[in-house]
C-alpha positions, 0 to 999 in steps of 0.5 A, a space after each residue: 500500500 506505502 507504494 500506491 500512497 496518492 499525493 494530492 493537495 487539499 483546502 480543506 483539513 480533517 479531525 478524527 475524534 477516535 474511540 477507544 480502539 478504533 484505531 486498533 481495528 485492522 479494517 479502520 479507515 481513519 488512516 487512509 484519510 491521513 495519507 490521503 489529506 495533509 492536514 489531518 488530526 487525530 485524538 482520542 476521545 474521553 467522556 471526561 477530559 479533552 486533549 488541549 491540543 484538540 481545543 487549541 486546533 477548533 479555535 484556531 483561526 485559519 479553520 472553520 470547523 464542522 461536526 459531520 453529524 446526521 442532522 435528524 438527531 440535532 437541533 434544527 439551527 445547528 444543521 447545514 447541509 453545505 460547505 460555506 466558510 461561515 467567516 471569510 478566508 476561513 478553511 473547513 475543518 471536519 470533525 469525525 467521530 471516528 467509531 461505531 454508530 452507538 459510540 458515535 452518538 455517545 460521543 456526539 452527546 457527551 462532547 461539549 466543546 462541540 455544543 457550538 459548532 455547526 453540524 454538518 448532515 450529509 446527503 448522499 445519493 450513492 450507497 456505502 460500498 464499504 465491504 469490510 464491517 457490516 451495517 443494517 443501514 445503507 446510509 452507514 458510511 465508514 470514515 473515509 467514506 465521509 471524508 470524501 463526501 466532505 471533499 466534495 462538498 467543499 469543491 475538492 472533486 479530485 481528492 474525493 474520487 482519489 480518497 475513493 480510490 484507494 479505499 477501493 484499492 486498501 478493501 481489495 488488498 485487505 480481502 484478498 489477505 483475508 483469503 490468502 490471496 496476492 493483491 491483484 496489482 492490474 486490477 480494477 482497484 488499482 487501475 482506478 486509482 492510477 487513472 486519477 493519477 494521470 488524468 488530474 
C-alpha cells in the first residue's frame, strides 16, 4: 500500500475524534484519510477530559470547523447541509467521530466543546460500498467514506474520487489477505486509482 500512497493537495483539513480502539481495528479507515489529506488530526476521545491540543486546533483561526453529524438527531439551527466558510478566508475543518454508530452518538452527546459548532448532515445519493464491517443501514458510511463526501462538498472533486480510490484499492488488498490471496496489482482497484493519477 506505502507504494500506491496518492499525493494530492487539499483546502480543506480533517479531525478524527477516535474511540477507544478504533484505531486498533485492522479494517479502520481513519488512516487512509491521513495519507490521503495533509492536514489531518487525530485524538482520542474521553467522556471526561479533552486533549488541549484538540481545543487549541477548533479555535484556531485559519479553520472553520464542522461536526459531520446526521442532522435528524440535532437541533434544527445547528444543521447545514453545505460547505460555506461561515467567516471569510476561513478553511473547513471536519470533525469525525471516528467509531461505531452507538459510540458515535455517545460521543456526539457527551462532547461539549462541540455544543457550538455547526453540524454538518450529509446527503448522499450513492450507497456505502464499504465491504469490510457490516451495517443494517445503507446510509452507514465508514470514515473515509465521509471524508470524501466532505471533499466534495467543499469543491475538492479530485481528492474525493482519489480518497475513493484507494479505499477501493486498501478493501481489495485487505480481502484478498483475508483469503490468502496476492493483491491483484492490474486490477480494477488499482487501475482506478492510477487513472486519477494521470488524468488530474
Amino acid at each position: 500500500m506505502c507504494g500506491v500512497r496518492p499525493v494530492v493537495s487539499t483546502q480543506s483539513g480533517m479531525c478524527l475524534l477516535m474511540a477507544d480502539i478504533e484505531p486498533l481495528k485492522p479494517s479502520n479507515t481513519g488512516w487512509l484519510i491521513a495519507d490521503v489529506v495533509q492536514d489531518t488530526f487525530a485524538f482520542g476521545w474521553a467522556r471526561t477530559e479533552v486533549d488541549p491540543a484538540l481545543l487549541a486546533l477548533l479555535a484556531d483561526p485559519q479553520w472553520q470547523p464542522y461536526v459531520v453529524f446526521p442532522g435528524e438527531f440535532v437541533a434544527t439551527d445547528r444543521v447545514v447541509h453545505e460547505v460555506q466558510s461561515l467567516t471569510p478566508h476561513k478553511r473547513p475543518l471536519f470533525i469525525l467521530l471516528d467509531a461505531t454508530w452507538p459510540e458515535a452518538r455517545k460521543m456526539f452527546r457527551k462532547s461539549p466543546y462541540l455544543d457550538a459548532l455547526p453540524v454538518l448532515s450529509l446527503k448522499p445519493e450513492q450507497v456505502s460500498r464499504y465491504q469490510l464491517r457490516r451495517s443494517r443501514r445503507d446510509d452507514h458510511f465508514c470514515t473515509s467514506e465521509v471524508a470524501s463526501l466532505c471533499l466534495d462538498l467543499a469543491g475538492e472533486a479530485h481528492a474525493a474520487c482519489t480518497l475513493q480510490a484507494y479505499l477501493d484499492v486498501y478493501t481489495h488488498h485487505y480481502l484478498q489477505a483475508k483469503h490468502q490471496l496476492p493483491p491483484d496489482w492490474d486490477g480494477a482497484a488499482h487501475h482506478g486509482l492510477r487513472d486519477l493519477e494521470v488524468n488530474f
